[in-house]
LUMGUMI-207881 format. One line per 10 residues: number of its first residue (from 1); their letters; for each residue x negated, y negated, z negated of N, C-alpha, C. Coordinates in steps of 0.001 Angstrom, whole numbers, plus 500000, padded with zeros to 6 digits. Example, Ala and Ser with C-alpha at 12.3 -4.5 7.8 and 13.67 -1.06 7.14 Angstrom:
% LUMGUMI-207881
1	AS	486810,505690,492200,487700,504500,492200,486800,503300,492200 | 487150,502250,492920,486330,501060,492860,487100,499970,492130;
***
This chain:
% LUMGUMI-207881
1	XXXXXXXXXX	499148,501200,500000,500000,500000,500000,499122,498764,500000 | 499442,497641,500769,498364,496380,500732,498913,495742,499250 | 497462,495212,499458,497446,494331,497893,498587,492996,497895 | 499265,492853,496687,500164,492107,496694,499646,491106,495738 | 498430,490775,495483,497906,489386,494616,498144,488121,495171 | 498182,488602,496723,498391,486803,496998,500235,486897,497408 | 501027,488086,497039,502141,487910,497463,503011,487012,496509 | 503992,486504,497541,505247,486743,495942,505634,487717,495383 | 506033,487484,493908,506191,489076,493205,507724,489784,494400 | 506756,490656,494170,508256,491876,494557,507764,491835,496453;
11	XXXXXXXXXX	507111,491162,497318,506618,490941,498558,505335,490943,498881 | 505575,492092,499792,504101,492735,499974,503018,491164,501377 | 502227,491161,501272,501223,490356,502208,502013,491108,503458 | 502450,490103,504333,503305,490435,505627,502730,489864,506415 | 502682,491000,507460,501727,490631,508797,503056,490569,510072 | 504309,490951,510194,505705,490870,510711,506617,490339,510348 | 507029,489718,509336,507801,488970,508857,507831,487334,509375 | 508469,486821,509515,507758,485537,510054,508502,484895,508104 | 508975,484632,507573,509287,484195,506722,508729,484248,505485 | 507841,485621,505313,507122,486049,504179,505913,486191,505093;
21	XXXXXXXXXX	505063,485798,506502,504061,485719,506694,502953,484746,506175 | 501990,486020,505798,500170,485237,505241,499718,484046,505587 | 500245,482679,504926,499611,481312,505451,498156,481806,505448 | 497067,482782,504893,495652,482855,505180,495796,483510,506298 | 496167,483791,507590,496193,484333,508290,494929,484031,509213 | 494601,482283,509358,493547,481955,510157,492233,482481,509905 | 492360,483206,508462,490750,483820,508330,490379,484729,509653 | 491833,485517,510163,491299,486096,511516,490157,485532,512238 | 490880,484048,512749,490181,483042,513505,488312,482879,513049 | 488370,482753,511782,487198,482658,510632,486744,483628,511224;
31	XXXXXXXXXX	487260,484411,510913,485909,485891,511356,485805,486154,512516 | 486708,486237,513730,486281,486578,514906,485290,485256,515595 | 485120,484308,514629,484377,483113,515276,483231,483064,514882 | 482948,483369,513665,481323,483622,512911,481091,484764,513466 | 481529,486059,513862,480956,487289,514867,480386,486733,516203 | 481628,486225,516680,480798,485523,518102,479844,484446,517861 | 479298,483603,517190,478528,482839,516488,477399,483818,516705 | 477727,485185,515138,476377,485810,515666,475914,486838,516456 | 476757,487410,517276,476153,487780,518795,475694,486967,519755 | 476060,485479,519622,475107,484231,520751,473838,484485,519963;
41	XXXXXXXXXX	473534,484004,519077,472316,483600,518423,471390,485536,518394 | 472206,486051,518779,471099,487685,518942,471185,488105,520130 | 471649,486828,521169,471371,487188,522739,472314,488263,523167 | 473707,487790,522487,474636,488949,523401,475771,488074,523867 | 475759,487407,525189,476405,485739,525151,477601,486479,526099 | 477846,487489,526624,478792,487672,527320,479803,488806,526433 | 479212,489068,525153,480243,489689,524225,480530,488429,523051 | 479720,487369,523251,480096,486147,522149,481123,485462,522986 | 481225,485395,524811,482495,485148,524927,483568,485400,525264 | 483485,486369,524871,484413,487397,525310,485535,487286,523786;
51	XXXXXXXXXX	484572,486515,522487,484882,486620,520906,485887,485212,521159 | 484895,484400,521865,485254,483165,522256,486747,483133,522590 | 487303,483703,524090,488479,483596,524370,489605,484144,523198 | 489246,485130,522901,490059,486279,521722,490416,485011,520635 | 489367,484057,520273,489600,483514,519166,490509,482013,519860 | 490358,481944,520533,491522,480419,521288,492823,481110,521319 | 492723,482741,521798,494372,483215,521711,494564,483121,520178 | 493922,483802,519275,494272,484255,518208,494664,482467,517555 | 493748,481537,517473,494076,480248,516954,495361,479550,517409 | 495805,479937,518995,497030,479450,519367,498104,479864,518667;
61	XXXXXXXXXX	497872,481324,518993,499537,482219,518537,499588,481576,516680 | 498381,481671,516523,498750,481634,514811,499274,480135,514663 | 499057,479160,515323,499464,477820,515403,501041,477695,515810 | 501440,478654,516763,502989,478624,517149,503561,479664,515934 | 503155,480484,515201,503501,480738,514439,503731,479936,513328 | 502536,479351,512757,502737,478284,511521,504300,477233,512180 | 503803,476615,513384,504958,475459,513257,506258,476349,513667 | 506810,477788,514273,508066,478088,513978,508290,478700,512404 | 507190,478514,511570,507686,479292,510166,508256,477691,509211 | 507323,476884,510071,507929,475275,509415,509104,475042,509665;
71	XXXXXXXXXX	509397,474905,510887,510794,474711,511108,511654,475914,510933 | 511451,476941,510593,512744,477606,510707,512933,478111,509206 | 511964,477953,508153,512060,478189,506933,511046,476884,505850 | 511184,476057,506298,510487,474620,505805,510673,474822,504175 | 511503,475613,503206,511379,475277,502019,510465,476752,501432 | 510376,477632,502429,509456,478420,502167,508162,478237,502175 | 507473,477099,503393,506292,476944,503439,506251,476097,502324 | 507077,475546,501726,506957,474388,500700,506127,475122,499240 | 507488,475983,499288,506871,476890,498184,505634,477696,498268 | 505289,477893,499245,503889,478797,499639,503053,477642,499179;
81	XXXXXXXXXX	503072,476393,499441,502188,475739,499067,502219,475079,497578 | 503182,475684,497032,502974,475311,495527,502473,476508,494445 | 502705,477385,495368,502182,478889,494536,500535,479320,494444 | 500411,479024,493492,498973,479266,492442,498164,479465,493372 | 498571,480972,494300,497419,481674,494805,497534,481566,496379 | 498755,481579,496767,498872,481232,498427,498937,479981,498649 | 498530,479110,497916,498899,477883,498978,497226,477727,498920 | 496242,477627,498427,495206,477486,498409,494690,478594,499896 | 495494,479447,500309,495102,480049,501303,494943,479275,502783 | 496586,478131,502905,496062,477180,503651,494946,476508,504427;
91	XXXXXXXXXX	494060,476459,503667,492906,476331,503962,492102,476924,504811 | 492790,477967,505319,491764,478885,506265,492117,477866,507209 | 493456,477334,507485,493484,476486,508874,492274,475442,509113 | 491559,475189,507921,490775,474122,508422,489163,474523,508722 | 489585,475877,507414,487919,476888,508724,488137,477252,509717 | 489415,477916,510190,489282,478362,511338,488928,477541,512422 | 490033,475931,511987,489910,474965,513116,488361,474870,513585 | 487438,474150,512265,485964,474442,512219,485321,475394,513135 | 485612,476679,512287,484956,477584,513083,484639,477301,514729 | 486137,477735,515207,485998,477566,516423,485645,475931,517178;
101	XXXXXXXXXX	485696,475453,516571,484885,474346,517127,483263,474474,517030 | 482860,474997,516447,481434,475382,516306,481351,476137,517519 | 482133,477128,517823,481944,478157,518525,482030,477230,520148 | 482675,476597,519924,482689,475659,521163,481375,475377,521911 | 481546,474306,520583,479728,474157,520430,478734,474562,521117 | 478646,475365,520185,477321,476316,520436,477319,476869,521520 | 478348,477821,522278,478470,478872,523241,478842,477906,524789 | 479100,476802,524383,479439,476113,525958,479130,474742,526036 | 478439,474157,524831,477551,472973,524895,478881,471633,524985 | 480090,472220,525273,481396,470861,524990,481448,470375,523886;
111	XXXXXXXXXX	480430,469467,523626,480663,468561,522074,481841,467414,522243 | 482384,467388,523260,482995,466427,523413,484395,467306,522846 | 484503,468102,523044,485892,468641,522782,485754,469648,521238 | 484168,469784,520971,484011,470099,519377,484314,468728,518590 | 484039,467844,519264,484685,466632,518444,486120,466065,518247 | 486475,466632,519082,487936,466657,518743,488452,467921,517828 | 487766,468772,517786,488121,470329,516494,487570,469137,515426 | 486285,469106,515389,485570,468104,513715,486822,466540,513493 | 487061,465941,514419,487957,464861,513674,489752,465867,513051 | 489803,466294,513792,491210,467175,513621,490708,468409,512346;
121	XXXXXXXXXX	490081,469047,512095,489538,469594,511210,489214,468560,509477 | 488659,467065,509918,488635,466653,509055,489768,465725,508445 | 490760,465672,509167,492092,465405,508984,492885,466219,508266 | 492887,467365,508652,493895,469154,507779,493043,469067,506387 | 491669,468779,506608,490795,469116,505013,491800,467907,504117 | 491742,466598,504509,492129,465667,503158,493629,465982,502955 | 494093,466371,504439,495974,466886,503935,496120,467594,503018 | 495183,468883,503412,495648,470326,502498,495038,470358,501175 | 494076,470071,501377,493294,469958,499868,493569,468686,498952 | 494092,467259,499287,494857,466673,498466,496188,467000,498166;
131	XXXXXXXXXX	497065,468200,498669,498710,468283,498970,498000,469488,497593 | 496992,470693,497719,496895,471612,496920,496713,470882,495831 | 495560,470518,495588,495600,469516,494148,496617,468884,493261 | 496970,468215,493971,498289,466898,493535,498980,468354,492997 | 499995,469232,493512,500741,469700,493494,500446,470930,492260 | 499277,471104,491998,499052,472124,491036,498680,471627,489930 | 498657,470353,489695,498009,469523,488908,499314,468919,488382 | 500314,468506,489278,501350,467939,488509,502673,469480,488292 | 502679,470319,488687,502851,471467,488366,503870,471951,486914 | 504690,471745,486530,504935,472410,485618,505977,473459,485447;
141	XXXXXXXXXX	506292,474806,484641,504867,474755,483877,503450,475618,484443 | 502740,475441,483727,501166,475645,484424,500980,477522,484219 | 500668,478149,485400,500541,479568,485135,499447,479672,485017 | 499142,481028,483849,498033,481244,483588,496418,481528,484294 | 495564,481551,483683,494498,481882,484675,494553,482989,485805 | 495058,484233,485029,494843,485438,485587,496146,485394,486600 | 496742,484679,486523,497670,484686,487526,497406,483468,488700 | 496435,483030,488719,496815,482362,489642,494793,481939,490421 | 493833,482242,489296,492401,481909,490246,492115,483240,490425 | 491742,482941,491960,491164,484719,492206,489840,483853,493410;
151	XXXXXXXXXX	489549,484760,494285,488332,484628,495667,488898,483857,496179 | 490509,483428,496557,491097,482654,497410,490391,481348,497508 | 490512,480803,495645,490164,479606,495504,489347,478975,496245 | 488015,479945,496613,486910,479406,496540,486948,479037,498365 | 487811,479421,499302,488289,478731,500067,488448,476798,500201 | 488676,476890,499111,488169,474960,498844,486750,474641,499200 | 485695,476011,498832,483985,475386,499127,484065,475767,500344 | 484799,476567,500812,484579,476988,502543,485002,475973,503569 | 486461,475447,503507,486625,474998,504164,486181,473089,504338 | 485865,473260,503262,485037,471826,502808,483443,471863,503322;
161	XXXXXXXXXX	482897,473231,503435,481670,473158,504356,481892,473341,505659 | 483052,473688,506285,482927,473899,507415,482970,472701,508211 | 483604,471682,507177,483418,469980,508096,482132,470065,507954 | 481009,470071,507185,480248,469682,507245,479319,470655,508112 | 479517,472161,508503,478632,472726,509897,478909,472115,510765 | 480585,471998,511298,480239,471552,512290,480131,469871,512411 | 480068,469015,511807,479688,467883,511832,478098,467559,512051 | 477214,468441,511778,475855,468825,511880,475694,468905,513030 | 476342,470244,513831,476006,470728,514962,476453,469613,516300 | 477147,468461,515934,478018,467533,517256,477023,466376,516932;
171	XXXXXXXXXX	476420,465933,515346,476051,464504,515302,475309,464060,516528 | 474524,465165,516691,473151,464143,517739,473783,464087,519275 | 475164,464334,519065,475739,464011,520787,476716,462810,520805 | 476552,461983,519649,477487,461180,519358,476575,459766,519220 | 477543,458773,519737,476698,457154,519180,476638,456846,517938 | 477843,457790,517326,478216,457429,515747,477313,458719,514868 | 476257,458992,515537,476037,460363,514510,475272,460227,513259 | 475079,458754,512740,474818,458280,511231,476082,458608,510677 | 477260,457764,510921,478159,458159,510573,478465,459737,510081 | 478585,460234,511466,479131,461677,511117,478336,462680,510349;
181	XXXXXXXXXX	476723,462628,510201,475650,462950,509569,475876,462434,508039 | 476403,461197,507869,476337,461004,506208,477871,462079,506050 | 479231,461943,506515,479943,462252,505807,479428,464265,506109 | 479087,464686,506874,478737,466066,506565,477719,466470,505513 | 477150,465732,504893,476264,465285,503431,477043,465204,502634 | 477873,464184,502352,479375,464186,501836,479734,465655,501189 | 480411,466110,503135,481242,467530,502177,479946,468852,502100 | 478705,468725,502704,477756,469875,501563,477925,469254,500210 | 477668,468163,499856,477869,468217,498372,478884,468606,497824 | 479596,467727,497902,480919,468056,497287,481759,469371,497572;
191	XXXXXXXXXX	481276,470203,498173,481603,472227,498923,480426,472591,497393 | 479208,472233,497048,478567,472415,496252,479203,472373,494761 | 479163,471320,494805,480037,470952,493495,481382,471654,493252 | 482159,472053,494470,483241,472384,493999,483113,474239,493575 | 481929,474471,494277,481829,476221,493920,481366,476295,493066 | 480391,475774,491915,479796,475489,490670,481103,475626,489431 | 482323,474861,490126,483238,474674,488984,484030,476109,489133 | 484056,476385,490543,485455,477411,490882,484504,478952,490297 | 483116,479164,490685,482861,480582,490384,482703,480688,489009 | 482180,479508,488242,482661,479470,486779,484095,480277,486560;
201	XXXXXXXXXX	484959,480000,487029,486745,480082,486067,486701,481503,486931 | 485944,482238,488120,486379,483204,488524,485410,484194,487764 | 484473,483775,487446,483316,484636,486415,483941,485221,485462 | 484269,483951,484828,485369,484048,483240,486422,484893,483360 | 487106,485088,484428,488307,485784,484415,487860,487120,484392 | 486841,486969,485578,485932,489124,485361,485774,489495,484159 | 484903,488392,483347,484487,488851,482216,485540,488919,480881 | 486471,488100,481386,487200,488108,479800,488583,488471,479928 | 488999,488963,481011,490355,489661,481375,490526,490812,482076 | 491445,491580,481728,491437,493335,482231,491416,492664,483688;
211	XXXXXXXXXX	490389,493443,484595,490802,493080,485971,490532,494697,486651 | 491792,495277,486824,492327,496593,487264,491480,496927,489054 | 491402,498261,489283,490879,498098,490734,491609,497498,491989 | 493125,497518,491782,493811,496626,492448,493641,495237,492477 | 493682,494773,491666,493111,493012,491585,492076,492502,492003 | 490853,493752,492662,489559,493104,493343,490008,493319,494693 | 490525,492469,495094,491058,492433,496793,490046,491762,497560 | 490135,492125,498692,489117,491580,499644,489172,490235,499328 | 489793,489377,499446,489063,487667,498753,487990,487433,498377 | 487707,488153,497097,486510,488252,496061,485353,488367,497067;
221	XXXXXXXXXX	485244,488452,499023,484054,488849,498985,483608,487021,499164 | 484436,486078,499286,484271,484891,499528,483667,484058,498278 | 483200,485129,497382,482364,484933,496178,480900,484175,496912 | 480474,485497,497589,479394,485066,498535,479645,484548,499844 | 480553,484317,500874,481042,483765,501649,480634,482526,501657 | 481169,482014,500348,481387,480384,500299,480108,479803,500050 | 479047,480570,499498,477729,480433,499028,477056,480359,500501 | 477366,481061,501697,476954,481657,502424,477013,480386,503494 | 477856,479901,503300,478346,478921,504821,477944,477602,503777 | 477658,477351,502492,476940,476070,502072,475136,476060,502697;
231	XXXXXXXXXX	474921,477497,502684,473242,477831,503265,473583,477011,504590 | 474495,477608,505491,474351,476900,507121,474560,475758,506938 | 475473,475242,505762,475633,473590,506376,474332,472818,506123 | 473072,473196,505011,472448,473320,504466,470954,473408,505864 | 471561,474379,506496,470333,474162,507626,471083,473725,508868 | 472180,473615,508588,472163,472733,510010,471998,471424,509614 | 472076,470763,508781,471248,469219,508298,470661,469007,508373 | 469362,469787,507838,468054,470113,507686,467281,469975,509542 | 468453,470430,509992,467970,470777,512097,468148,469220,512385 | 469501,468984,512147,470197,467516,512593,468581,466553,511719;
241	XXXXXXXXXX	468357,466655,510657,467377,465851,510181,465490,465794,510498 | 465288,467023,511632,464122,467210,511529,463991,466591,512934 | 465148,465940,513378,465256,464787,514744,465209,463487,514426 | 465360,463120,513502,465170,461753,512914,464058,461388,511788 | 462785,461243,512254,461626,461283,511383,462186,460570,510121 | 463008,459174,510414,463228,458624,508844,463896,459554,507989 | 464575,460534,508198,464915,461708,507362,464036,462253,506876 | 462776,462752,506705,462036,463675,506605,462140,463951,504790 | 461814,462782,504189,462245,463314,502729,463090,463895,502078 | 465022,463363,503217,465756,463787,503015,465859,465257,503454;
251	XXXXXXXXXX	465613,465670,504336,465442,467323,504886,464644,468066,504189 | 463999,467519,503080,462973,468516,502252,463934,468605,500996 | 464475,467870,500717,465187,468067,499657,466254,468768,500122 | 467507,468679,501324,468206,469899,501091,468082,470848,501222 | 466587,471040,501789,466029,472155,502361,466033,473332,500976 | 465453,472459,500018,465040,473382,498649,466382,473722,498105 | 467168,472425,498192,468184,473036,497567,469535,474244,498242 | 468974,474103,499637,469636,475334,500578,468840,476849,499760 | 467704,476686,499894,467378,477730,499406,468094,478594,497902 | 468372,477712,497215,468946,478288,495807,470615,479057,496015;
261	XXXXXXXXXX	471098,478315,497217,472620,478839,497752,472441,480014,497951 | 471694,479931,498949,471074,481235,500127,471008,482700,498790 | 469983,481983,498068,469614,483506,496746,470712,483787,496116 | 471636,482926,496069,472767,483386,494869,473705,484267,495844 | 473739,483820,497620,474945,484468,498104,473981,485697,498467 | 473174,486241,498437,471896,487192,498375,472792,488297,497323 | 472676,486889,495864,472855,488330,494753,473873,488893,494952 | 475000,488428,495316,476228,488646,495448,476326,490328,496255 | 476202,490189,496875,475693,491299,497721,476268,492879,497349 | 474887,493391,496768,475272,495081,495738,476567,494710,495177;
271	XXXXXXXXXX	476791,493687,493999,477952,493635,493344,478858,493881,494185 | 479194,493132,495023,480191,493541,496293,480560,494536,496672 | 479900,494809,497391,479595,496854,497940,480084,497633,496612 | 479174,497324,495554,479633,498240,494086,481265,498349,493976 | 481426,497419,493852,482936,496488,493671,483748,497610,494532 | 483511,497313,495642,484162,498052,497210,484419,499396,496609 | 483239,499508,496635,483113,501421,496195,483673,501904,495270 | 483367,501174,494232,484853,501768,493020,486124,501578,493313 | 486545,500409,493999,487942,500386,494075,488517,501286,494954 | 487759,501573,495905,488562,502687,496964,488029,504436,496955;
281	XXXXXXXXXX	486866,504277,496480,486207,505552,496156,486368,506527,494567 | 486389,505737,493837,486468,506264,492357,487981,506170,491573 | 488521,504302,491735,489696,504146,491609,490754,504672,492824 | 490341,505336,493883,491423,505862,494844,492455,504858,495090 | 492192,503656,495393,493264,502425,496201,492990,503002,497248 | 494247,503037,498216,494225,503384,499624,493018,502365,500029 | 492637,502517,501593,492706,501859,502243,493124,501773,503743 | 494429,500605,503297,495498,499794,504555,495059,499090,505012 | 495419,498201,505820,495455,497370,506392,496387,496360,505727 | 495184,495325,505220,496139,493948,504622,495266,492866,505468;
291	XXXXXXXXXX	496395,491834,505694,495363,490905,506497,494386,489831,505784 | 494328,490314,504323,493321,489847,503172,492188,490563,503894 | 492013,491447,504282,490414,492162,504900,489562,491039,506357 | 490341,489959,506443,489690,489355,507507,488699,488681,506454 | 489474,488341,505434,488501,487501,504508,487272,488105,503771 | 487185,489480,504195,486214,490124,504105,484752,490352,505119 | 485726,490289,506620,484616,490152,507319,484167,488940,507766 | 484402,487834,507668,484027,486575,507446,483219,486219,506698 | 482805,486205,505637,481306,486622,504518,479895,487201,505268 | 480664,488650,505442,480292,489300,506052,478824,488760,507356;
301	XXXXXXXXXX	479713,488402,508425,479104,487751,509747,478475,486248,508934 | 478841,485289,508022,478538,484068,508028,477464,484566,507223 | 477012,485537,506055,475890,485583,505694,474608,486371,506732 | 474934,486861,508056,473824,487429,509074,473665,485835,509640 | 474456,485048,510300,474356,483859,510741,473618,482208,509824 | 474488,482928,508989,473082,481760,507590,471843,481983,507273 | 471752,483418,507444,470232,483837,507199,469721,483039,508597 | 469832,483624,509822,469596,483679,510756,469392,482014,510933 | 469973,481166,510184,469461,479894,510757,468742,479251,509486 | 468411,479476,508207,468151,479469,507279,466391,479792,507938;
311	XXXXXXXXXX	465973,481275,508300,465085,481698,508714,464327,480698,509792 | 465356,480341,510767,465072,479641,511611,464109,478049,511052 | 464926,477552,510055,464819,476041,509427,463553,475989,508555 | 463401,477276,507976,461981,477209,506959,460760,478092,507945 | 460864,478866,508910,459554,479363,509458,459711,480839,508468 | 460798,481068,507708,460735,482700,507181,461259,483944,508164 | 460249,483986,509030,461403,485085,509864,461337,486379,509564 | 460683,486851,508594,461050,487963,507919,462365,487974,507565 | 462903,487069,507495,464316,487351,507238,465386,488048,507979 | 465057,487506,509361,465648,486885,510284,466333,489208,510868;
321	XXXXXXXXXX	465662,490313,510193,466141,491339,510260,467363,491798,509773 | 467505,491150,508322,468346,491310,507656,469782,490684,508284 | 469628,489704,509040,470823,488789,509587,471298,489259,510698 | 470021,490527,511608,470723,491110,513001,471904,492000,511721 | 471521,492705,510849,472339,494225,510151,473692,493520,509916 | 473737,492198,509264,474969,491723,508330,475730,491275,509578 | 475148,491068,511159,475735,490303,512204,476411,492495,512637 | 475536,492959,512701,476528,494433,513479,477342,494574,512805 | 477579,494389,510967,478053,495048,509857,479509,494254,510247 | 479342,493064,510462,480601,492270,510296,481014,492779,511703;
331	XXXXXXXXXX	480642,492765,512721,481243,493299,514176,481998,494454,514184 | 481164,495746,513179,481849,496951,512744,483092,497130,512269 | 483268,495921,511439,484229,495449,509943,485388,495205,511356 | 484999,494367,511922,485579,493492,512527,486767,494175,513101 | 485876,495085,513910,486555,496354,515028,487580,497043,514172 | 487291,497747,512830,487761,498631,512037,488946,497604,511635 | 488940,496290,511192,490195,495423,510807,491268,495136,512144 | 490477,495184,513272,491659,494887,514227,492644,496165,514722 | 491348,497567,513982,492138,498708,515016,493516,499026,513428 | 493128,498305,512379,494527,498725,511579,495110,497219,511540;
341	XXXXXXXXXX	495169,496582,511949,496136,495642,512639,496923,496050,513700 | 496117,496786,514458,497118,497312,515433,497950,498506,514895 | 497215,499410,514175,498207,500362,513805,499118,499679,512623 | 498956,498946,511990,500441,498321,511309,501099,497927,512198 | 500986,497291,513183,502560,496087,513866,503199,497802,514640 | 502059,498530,515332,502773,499888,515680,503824,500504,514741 | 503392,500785,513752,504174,501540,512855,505705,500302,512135 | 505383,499776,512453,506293,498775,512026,507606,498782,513453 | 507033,498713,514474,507592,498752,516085,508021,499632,516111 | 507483,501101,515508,508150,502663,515535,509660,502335,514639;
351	XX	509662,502330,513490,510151,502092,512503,511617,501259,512941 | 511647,500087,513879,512491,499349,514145,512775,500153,515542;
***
């Protein structure tokens, strides 16, 4: 049975429903865009666009989906966005948007039209993440910890770095790229700051509340995820800054402090896998198909791709092995999440 942590009680995570469908749904987008990300960068450019097109369908349909679930059930999305744990899911819309604007980017050199993903991307960030705030903050009454912070959260440091990758990767094609260079400084910090506070309250909850093998749902791998994509924004600054000599002090300093991200989404790692392995191996949780597993392979691919430019930014290319494995691992993931996507909407199609 899929995990029902980010459901409403009594409603399972719905991948057919249009009314009870996964506002995190865009993590799809997330992950099939950091895969193609890292098959360009390991010289496989005609399977990165091949990721490419897949991810413009997948970003469309999920876009005509969001606006017929607005209009045709508007007090549902309302409530999705006041609920503890799904409305903070929201947020994938503004990685995904990201994402694939990177992917733009990178794979077809149109900064002109990645700049239209980065201004529209940085528009959804101040909507969704001031609408989540306000709303959980004035909230009453307030649900408890264990009910409501899980891996999702930390979707706030993700999609708050993803303005700032791709704002990195467009500055130097722009007249304004002081501009767009300080505010992607901006959100690395403040993506920094905000995972400092969030893996705190998600630490605390491991450590000081029963947390059953059901309750470690794929989310949790965005433990290191979010660590993972502060490393890239981290070296893509560091790239954007090693073009502008008056930077040079500034690129040594985020440089060091990229490095400390990089080790922590490192440690994360075994725990993970460990994690994995008990819950489905020892604790015997099936494993279904929930569309919480995109948010798994998204980590996944963004920590082969952070290494991979991390390696690139300091001259460590010993690294640079470890980032081909985590780039197949997430491609593997990838394949294995779409082929039980397909067998759910099947069995669902049988069924009706």
């Amino acid at each position: 049975m899929p995990s029902t942590e980010l459901a409403h009680p009594g409603q399972p995570v719905s991948t057919t429903s249009l009314e009870n469908f996964f506002p995190g749904y865009f993590a799809l987008v997330m992950a099939t865009g950091i895969v193609s990300i890292g098959l360009h960068l390991w010289k496989y450019p005609t399977l990165a666009i091949v990721f490419l097109w897949l991810n413009i369908f997948f970003y469309a349909w999920l876009w005509v989906i969001l606006v017929a679930r607005i209009i045709k059930y508007p007090v549902v999305v309302w409530n999705d966005l006041h609920h503890p744990a799904r409305g903070v899911t929201f947020l994938t819309l503004v990685a995904g948007n990201n994402v694939l604007g990177s992917q733009v980017a990178i794979l077809t050199g149109r900064m002109d039209i990645a700049m239209v993903f980065w201004i529209a991307g940085a528009v959804l960030w101040a909507l969704l993440i001031y609408t989540f705030f306000l709303v959980n903050i004035m909230k009453e009454p307030k649900p408890s910890l264990s009910q409501s912070i899980n891996g999702a959260w930390l979707l706030i440091v993700v999609a708050t770095e993803s303005v700032a990758v791709l704002g990195a990767i467009i500055a130097n094609s722009s007249p304004y790229h002081w501009l767009i260079a300080f505010i992607s400084l901006c959100s690395y910090m403040t993506g920094g700051m905000f995972y400092f506070v969030l893996i705190g309250l998600i630490l605390y909850r491991w450590l000081f509340f029963s947390m059953k093998a059901e309750t470690l749902t794929p989310p949790y791998w965005i433990n290191m995820g979010a660590v993972a994509i502060i490393t890239l924004a981290g070296s893509r600054l560091v790239m954007y800054a090693q073009a502008h000599a008056a930077l040079s002090a500034w690129a040594i300093f985020v440089q060091a402090f990229t490095m400390f991200f990089w080790a922590f989404a490192s440690w994360w790692i075994p725990l993970l896998f460990l994690m994995f392995a008990y819950r489905h191996f020892i604790a015997r949780v099936p494993l279904a198909y929930d569309p919480q597993y995109w948010s798994m392979v998204f980590p996944l691919g963004m920590y082969g791709v952070c290494t991979y430019m991390y390696a690139t930014v300091t001259g460590f290319t010993f690294l640079k092995p470890i980032s081909g494995l985590f780039v197949i691992l997430a491609l593997v993931t990838w394949v294995i999440v779409l082929i039980g996507l397909f067998i759910d909407l099947f069995s669902v199609a049988k069924k009706k």
